[in-house]
N, C-alpha and C positions, 0 to 999 in steps of 0.2 A: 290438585296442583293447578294454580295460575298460570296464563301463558307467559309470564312475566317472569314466574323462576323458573316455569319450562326452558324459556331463553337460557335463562342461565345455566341450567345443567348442562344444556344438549349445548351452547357455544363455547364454552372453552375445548370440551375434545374432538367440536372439529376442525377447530381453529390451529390444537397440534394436530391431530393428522395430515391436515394443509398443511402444515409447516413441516413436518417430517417429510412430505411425499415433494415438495418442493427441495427439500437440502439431496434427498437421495438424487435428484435428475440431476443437480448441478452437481454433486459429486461423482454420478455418469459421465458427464460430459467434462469436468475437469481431467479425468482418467482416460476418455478420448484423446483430449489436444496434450496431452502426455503421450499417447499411442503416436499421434499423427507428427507428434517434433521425432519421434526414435523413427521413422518413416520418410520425413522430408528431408531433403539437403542435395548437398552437389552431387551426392551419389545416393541414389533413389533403392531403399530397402524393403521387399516384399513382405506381410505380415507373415510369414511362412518362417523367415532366417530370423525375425526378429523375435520370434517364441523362441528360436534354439538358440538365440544369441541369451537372452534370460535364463536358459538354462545355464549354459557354461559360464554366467555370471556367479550361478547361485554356487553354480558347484565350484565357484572362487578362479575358475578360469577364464581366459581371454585369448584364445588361439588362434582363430580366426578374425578374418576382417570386420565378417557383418559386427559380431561382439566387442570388436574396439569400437567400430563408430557407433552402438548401439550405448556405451561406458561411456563414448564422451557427447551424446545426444542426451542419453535419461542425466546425465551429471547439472550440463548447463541449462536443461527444461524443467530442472527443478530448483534451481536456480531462479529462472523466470517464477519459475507458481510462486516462492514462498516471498520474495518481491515483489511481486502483484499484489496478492494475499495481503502481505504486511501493508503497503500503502496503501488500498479499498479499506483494508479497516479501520485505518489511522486517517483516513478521511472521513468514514463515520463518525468516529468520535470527536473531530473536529468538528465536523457540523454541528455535533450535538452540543458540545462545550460552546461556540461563538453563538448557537441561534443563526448563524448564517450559510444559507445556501451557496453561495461562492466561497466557503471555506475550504480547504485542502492542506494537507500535510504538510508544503511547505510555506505556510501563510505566515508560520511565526517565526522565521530568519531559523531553522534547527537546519534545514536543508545547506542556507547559505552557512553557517559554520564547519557542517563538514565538509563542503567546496572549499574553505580555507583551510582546514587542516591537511585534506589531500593533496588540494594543487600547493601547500608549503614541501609535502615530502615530496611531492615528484619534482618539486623544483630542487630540493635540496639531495634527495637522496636514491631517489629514483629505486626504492626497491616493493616490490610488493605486496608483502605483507603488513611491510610497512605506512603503504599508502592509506589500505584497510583500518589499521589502527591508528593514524590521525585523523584520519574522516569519521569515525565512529567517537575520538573521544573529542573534536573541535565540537560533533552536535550536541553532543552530555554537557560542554561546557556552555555554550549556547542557551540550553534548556536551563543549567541551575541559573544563569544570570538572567534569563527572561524571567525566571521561577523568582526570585528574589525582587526583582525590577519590580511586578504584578501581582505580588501575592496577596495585597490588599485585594485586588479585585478578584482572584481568586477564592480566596475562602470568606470574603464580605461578603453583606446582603447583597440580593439581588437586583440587579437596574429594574424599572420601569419596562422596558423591553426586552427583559430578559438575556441582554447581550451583556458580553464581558470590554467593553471598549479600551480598556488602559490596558489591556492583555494585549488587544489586537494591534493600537497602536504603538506600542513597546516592540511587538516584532518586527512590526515592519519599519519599524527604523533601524533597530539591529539586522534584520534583511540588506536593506540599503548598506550598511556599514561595511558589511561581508562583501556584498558586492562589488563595491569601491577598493578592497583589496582582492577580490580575484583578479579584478581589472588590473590592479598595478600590476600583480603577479604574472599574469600571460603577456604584459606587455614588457618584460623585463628577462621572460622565459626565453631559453636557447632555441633555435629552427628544431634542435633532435628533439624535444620532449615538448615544443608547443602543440602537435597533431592529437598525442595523448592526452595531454590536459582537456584539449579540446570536445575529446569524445568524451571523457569520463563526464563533463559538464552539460552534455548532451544526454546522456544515459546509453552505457555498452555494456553487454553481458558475457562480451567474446572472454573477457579472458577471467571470470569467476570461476569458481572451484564450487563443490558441495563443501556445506558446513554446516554445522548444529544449530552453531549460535542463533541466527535468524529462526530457525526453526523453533527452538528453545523460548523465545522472547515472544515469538505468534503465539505459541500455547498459550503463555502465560498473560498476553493477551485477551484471547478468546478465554482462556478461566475468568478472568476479569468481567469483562463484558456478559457473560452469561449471567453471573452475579447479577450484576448494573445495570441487566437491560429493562425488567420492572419500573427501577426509579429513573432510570433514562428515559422513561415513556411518559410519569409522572413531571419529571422536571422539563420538558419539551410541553406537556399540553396546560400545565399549570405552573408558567415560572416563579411566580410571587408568593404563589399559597403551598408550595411544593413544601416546606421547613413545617408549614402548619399540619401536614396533613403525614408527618411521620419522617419524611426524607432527609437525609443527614445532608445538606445540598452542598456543603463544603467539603465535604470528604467525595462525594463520588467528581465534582469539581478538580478537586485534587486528582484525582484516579484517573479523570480522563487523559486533562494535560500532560501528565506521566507518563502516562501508555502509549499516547498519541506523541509523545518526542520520540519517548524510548523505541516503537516501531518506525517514526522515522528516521532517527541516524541508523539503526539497522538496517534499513532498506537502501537508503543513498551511501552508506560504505559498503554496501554488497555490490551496489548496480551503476552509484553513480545517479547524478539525478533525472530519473524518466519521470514526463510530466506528463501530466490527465488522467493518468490511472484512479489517484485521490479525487479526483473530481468529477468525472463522466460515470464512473463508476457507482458510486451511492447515489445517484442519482437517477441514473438508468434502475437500479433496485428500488429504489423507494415507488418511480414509476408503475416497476411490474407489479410489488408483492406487500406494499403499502409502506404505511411508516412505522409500523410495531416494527420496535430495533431486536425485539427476542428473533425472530427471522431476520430482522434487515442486517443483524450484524454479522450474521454466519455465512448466510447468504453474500454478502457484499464478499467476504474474505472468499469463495469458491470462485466469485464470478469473476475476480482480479487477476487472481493465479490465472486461473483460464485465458483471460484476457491476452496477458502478459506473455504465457506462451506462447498464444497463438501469433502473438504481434513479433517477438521474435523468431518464426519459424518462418514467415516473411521477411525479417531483416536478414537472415542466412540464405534463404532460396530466391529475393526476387532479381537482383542481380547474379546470382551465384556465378563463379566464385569466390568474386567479391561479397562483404560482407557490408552494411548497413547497420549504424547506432540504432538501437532499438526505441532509444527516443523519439527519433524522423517517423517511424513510422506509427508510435503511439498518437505522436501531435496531427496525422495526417487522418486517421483516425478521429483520434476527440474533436479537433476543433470541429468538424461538421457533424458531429454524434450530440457537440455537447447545442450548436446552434438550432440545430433540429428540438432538443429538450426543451429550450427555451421557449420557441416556437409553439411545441404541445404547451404549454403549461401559460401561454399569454392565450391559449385559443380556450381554454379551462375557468383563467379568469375573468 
C-alpha cells in the first residue's frame, strides 16, 4: 500500500471521529447553559431542588416553587436554544448560498417581512398568537416574492464568482421596503403598544411559549443539510465546475434559499428579530473546526442554541428584576466578537 491511499484510508475515520468527538462536547455544553438558565434568575435555584423539581415535572406535577420556576425556566431556555439553533444554521446556509462572508439570515428582507406582518397585528389587533402568525406568514410571503423576483439567478449558471448578485440585490431592496413601513407603522402606533413593538423588533424571549413548530422545521433542516453538506463543500471550493463534476447546483440552490427563509421566519415569529446570532456565529465555527459544512453545519446549530441561552439568562439576571431584550445583549456581544474575527482573519491574510 502507498502512502498516498494509506492517506486515504486512515483520513476519512479520523476526520469522523473528530467530528463525532467535537458534536458530543457542544452537545455537553449546550445541556450545561440549559442547566445553568433552570439555575439563574431573580431567584437563585440550587442543583439539588432542580433534580427534584424534574422529578415532579416528569411525574406531570408542579407543587412546589422550585418546579414552577424550573417549568417556566427549561420552557423559555428552550426557546432560546431552538432560536439560536435555527438562526446559526440559517446563517450557514446563507453564507453558503451568497459566497459571502457577511451574509446572514436576515440579508434577504425575510426578517423585514415578518417585522410587517407582526408590528400590523399588534397594531391592529394586539393579540398573541396572532402576532406569531403574521410574522411567520408576512416572511413565507416575502421569501415566495423574493423566490419569484431571483429565480433566474437561482437555478441559472453560475456567476464568474460564484455569487448570486440579483438574489442579493432583490432582498435588499425588499429589506428597505419593509423597512419604510415598520417605520410608518411605529410612528402611527398608540403610546400602549409602541414599547411592544419596540422590543419585538429588538428581539424579546420574555413572553414565548414552547412549541413544535420551530423544532419541527430545525429537524427538517438539519435532515436537509446532512444530505447537502458533500455538495455544499463541492459547490463552495469549485463554483463553476461544481455541475461538471456531478452536482445538481440548481436544486441544492433551491434547498438552501428554502431552508434558509423557512428557518428564518421561524425564528423571528418565535423571538422577534435577535441580531448577530446568523452572523458571529458560523464564523466563530468555521474559525474553530474549519470549513467542511458536514461539522460546520451541526456544529454551528449547537453552538447558537448555546449561545442564545446563555445571552438570555443575562437578559433575565443582569438587571434582575428587571428584565432586558435579548437582542441588547446579543449585539453587545457580537459586535466586539465579530470585530475581533475580522481582525484574526486580516492578521491570516
Amino acid at each position: 500500500m502507498t502512502a498516498a491511499t494509506h492517506r486515504m484510508t486512515y483520513a476519512a475515520p479520523r476526520s469522523a471521529a473528530r467530528a463525532w468527538t467535537v458534536l458530543c462536547l457542544l452537545a455537553l455544553i449546550s445541556l450545561a447553559s440549559l442547566v445553568i438558565a433552570c439555575i439563574m434568575g431573580s431567584v437563585a435555584l440550587p442543583l439539588s431542588e432542580i433534580v427534584g423539581a424534574l422529578r415532579e415535572l416528569a411525574n406531570g406535577t408542579s407543587s412546589t416553587m422550585a418546579a414552577t420556576l424550573v417549568e417556566l425556566r427549561l420552557s423559555r431556555a428552550l426557546s432560546a436554544f431552538v432560536t439560536g439553533a435555527t438562526l446559526a444554521l440559517a446563517g450557514v446556509m446563507m453564507q453558503a448560498l451568497l459566497r459571502n462572508p457577511l451574509a446572514e439570515p436576515y440579508v434577504l428582507g425575510v426578517s423585514g417581512g415578518a417585522a410587517v406582518g407582526a408590528l400590523g397585528a399588534m397594531l391592529l389587533f394586539s393579540i398573541g398568537w396572532l402576532v406569531d402568525v403574521a410574522a411567520f406568514g408576512g416572511a413565507i410571503a416575502i421569501s415566495f416574492l423574493l423566490y419569484f423576483l431571483a429565480r433566474r439567478d437561482l437555478r441559472g449558471a453560475v456567476h464568474s464568482d460564484g455569487s448570486a448578485p440579483l438574489l442579493l440585490l432583490t432582498g435588499v431592496v425588499l429589506a428597505s421596503g419593509c423597512g419604510a413601513l415598520v417605520t410608518l407603522m411605529l410612528s402611527i402606533a398608540p403610546d400602549n403598544r409602541l414599547r411592544g413593538m419596540v422590543f419585538w423588533l429588538i428581539g424579546d424571549l420574555s413572553g414565548t411559549q414552547f412549541r413544535w413548530l420551530p423544532w419541527l422545521v430545525l429537524l427538517a433542516a438539519l435532515a436537509f443539510s446532512a444530505r447537502a453538506a458533500r455538495a455544499i463543500n463541492v459547490m463552495a471550493l469549485h463554483a463553476e465546475a461544481a455541475a461538471t463534476l456531478g452536482i445538481a447546483v440548481a436544486k441544492y440552490r433551491v434547498g438552501l434559499f428554502l431552508c434558509a427563509a423557512l428557518l428564518t421566519a421561524s425564528a423571528v415569529s418565535n423571538a422577534g428579530s435577535i441580531g448577530f446570532v446568523g452572523l458571529i456565529v458560523p464564523h466563530a465555527c468555521r474559525f474553530l473546526f474549519g470549513p467542511d459544512h458536514r461539522l460546520l453545519l451541526p456544529a454551528a446549530t449547537l453552538v447558537g442554541g448555546a449561545f442564545l441561552v446563555l445571552a438570555d439568562t443575562l437578559a433575565r439576571t443582569v438587571v434582575a428584576p428587571q428584565q432586558l431584550p435579548v437582542g441588547v445583549i446579543t449585539a453587545m456581544i457580537g459586535v466586539p466578537v465579530f470585530l475581533l474575527q475580522l481582525h484574526q482573519l486580516r492578521r491570516r491574510a
